[in-house]
N, C-alpha and C positions, 0 to 999 in steps of 0.2 A: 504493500500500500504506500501511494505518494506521502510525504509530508507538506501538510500544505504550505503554499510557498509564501516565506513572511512580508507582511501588507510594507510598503513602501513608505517612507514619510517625506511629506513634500512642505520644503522650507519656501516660504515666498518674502524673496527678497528685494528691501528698497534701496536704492543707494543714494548716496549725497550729492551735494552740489556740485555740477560740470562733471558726474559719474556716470557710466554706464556698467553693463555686464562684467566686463573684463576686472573691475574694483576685486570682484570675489574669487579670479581663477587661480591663487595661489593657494585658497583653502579646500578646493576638491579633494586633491588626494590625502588630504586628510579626515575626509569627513568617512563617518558608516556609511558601506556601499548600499546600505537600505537607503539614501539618503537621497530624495528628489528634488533639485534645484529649481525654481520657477521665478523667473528675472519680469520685475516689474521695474517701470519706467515711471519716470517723474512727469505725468504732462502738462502742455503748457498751459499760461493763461488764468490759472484758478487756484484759489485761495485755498487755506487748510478746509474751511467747511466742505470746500466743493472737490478738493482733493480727497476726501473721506466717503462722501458720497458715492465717487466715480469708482476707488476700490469697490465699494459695496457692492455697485454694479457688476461687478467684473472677477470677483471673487464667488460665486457659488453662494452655497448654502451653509457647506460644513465649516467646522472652526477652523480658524487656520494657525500656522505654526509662525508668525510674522517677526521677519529681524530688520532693523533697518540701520543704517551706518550714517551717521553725521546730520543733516539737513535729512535725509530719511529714517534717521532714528527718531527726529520730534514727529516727523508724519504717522509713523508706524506708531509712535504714543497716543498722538492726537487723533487717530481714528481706534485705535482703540478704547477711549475716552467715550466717542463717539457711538459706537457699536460693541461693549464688550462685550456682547455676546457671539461673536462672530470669531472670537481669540482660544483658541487654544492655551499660547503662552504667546508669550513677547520678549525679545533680545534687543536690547539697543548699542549698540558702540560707537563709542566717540562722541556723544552728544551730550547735555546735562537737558532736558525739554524744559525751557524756561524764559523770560525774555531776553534778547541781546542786550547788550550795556548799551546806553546809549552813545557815545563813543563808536561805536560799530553800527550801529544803524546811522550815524551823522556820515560815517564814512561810505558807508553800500550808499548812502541818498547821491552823493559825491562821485561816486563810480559810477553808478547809472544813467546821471546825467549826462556825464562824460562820453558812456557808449554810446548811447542816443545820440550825441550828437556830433561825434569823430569816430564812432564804430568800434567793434571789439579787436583788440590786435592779440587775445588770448592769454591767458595765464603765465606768468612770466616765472623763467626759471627759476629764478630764486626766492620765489614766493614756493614754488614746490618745494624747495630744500628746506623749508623753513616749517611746511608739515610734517617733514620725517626727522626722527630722532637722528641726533649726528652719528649714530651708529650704523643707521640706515639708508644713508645718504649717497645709495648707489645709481648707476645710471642707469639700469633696468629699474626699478622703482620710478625714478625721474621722468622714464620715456610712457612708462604705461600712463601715468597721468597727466602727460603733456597731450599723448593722444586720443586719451576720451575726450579733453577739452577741445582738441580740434575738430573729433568727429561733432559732437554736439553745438558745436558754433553760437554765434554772437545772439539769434530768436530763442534759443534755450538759458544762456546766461541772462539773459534781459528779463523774460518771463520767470527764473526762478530769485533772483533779487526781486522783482516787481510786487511778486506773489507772496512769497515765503518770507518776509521779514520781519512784518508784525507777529508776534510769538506771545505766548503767556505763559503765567508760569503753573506747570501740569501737576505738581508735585501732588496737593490735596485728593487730586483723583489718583493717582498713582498708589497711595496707599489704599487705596481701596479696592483697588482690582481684585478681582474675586479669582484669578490666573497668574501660575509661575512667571514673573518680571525678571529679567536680569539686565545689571548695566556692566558695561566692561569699557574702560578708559585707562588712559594711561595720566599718571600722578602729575606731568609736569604739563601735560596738553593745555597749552593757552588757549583752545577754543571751547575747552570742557570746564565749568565750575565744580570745583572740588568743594567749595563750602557748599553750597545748594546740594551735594551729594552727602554731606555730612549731617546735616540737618537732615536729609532724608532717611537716612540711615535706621532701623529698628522701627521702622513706623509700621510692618508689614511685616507677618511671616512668609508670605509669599512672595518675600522680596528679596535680592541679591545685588550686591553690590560689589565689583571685582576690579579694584584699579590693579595695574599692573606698570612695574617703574619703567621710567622713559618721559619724551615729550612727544613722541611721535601721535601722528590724528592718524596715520594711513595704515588701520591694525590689520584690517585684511589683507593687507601686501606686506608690511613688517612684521606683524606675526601669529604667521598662518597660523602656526600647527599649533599654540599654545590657545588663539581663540577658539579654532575649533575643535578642540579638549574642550572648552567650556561649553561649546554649543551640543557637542556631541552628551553632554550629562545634562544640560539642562533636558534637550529633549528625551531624556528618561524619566523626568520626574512625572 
């Protein structure tokens, strides 16, 4: 007699700003070979409400196992905010879901206008090196991110500053999710709050919390195999 063959788990994944598919391909051959990838895309033009909605749409019925990396870690919060019933669990990396400093919103106001009206000339190299930890600051890292940003071009950077910037702060709902949460950042990452993670800390048994030392924001290309050790146990629980 056959054994029947073990059901599949299918992760649907968001990724961050000027990301595409290729953010996650150094964590495959780490992951359980039960492990089904499903690469969602940022689209354009719409807000977190409408960005949540349109998942909804496009997602089925069943719960889903949802992770999101950076600017798609607050989205994969904020629709499950939105819809917790539609969540399995949630993984976020690299993100703290909270408002920008203002500082950072003065400065995206400042770039946007900029492209708008001299156009995008694309992410500059040293703003890349400046995401990965000086450990990591190799040129295969450097190129895969230089060319998601060229494949996704100047209508995708416009509409995700446009859209994506007003933010709130998620944490009150986060302790309440009724579904396994886990955050995973690195300790020195200047685009992660470590105090808003510390304050959130113990507000939730179903909650986890994993920084990992470094400054790097690019943990799915610097480090695969230790994130997905983590993703690989969260989705056991």
């Amino acid at each position: 007699m056959k054994t029947p063959t073990k059901m599949r788990k299918k992760l649907h994944l968001i990724p961050g700003t000027m990301c595409n598919e290729k953010l996650w391909a150094e964590l495959i051959p780490y992951f359980h070979r039960s492990i089904e990838l499903v690469y969602l895309d940022i689209p354009r033009g719409k807000n977190f409400d409408e960005l949540a909605e349109y998942y909804s749409g496009i997602l089925g019925s069943d719960k889903v196992n949802l992770i999101g990396f950076s600017l798609g870690g607050y989205i994969a919060t904020y629709f499950s905010m939105m819809y917790p019933q539609r969540i399995e669990k949630l993984f976020v990396i690299a993100n703290s879901p909270t408002r920008l400093p203002e500082e950072e919103l003065n400065q995206r106001n400042d770039i946007l206008k900029f492209v708008k009206t001299y156009g995008y000339k694309g992410i500059s190299r040293n703003m890349v090196v400046n995401l990965l930890d000086i450990t990591n600051q190799i040129e295969r890292f450097i190129e895969i991110v230089l060319n998601m940003d060229r494949a996704l071009g100047e209508d995708e950077f416009i509409s995700q500053y446009q859209y994506t910037s007003a933010r709130e702060d998620l944490s009150q709902t986060i302790s309440q999710f009724p579904f396994h949460t886990h955050f995973y950042y690195s300790d020195n990452d200047r685009l992660v709050s470590s105090q808003w993670f510390n304050e959130l800390k113990g507000s939730s048994p179903k909650l986890s919390i994993i920084s990992t030392p470094g400054s790097g924001h690019m943990l799915p290309l610097e480090k695969p195999e230790e994130l997905a050790d983590h993703i690989n146990s969260w989705l056991e629980l």
